[in-house]
C-alpha positions in Angstrom: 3.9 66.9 62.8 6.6 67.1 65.8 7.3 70.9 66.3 11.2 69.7 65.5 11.0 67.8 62.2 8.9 71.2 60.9 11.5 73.3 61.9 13.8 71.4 60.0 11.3 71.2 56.8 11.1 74.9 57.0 14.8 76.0 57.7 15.4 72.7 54.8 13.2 74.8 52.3 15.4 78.3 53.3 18.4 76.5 52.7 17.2 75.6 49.5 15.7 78.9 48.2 19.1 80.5 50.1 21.0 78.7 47.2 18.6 79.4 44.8 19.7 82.8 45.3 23.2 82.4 45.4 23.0 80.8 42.1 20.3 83.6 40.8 23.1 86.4 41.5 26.0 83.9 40.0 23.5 84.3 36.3 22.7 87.8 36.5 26.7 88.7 37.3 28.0 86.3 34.8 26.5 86.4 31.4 29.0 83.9 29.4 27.9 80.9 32.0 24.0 81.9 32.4 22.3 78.9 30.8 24.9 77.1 33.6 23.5 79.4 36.3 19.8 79.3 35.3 19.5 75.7 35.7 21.1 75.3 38.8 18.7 78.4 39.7 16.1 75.6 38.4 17.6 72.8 40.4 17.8 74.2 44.0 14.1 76.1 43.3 12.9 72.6 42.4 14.3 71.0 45.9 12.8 74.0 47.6 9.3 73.3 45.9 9.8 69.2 47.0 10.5 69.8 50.3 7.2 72.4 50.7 5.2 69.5 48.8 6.1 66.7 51.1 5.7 69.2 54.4 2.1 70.2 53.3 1.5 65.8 51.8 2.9 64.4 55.3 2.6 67.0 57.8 -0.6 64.7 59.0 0.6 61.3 58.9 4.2 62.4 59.5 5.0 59.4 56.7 8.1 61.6 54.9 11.4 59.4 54.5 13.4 59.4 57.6 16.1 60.3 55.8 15.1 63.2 53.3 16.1 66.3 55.5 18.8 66.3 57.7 18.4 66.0 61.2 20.0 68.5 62.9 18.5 72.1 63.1 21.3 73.5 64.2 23.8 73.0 60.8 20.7 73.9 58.9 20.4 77.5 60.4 23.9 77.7 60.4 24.2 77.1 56.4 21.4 79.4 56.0 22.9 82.2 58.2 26.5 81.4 55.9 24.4 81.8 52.6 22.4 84.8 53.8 25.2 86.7 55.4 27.3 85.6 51.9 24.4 87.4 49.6 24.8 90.5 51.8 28.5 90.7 51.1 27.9 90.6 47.1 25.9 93.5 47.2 29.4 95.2 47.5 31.7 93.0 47.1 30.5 90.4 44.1 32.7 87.8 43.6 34.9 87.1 40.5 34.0 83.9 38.0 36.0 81.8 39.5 35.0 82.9 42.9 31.7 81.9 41.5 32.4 78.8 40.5 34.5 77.6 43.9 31.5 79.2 45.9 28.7 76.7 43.6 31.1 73.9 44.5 31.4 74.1 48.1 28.1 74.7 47.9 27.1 71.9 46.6 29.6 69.4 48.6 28.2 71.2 52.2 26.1 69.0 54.3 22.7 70.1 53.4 23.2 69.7 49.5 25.0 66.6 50.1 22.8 64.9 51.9 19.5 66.0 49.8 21.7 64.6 46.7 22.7 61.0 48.9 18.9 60.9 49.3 18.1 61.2 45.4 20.8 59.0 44.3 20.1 56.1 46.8 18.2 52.8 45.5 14.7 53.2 46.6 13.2 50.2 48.6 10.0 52.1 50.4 7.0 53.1 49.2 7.9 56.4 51.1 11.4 57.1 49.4 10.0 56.0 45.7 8.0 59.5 46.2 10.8 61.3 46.4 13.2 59.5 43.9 
C-alpha cells in the first residue's frame, strides 16, 4: 500500500475514533439525550472499525474504493488536531447542551464526515464500493 493512502487510512480511522470521543463525553455530560449520544458513539466507532477492516482487507492488493477516504492528509490531521485540542478544552471547560448539539452538527457537516457519509449514500456500481455500502 502507497506510504500516502496509509497515512490517510490511519489519520481517517483517528478522525473517526476522535469523534467517537467527542460524542462519548456529549453521553456521559448529558444524561437526558444519552440513548442520542450512545448511538452516535456507535456510529462513528463503527466507521472507525470499517475503515481498520478495509486497511488490513486491501492493504495488499490496494483494491479499496477510490473514493472512501478523503484524499488529502493534510484536512485530515487538521480535523483531528481540532477534535483533539476540542476534548482538551472540556476537561475544564464542558460545553452546555446546546453547545453539544451545535458541536455534533458541525461535526457532522465537516469534510471528513461528509464525505464518509457521500460515500455510503451513493448508488453502488463496483464490486469494490458494494463492500462498503
Amino acid at each position: 500500500m502507497d506510504k500516502d493512502v496509509e497515512n490517510i487510512f490511519d489519520e481517517s480511522i483517528r478522525l473517526e475514533m476522535n469523534v467517537s470521543k467527542v460524542y462519548m463525553k456529549f453521553y456521559k455530560l448529558f444524561s437526558d439525550d444519552k440513548k442520542f449520544w450512545w448511538d452516535m458513539f456507535l456510529k462513528e466507532r463503527n466507521h472507525a472499525s470499517l475503515l481498520q477492516s478495509a486497511k488490513d482487507i486491501f492493504k495488499p492488493v490496494n483494491m479499496f474504493p477510490d473514493d472512501l477516504l478523503i484524499n488529502s492528509l493534510k484536512i485530515i490531521i487538521h480535523e483531528n488536531n481540532t477534535l483533539e485540542k476540542m476534548l482538551e478544552d472540556f476537561e475544564e471547560n464542558p460545553p452546555s447542551r446546546e453547545e453539544a448539539f451545535n458541536i455534533a452538527f458541525k461535526i457532522e457537516i465537516s469534510i471528513g464526515e461528509a464525505h464518509y457519509q457521500a460515500f455510503m449514500e451513493k448508488k453502488s456500481i463496483s464490486f469494490k464500493d458494494k463492500v462498503f455500502s
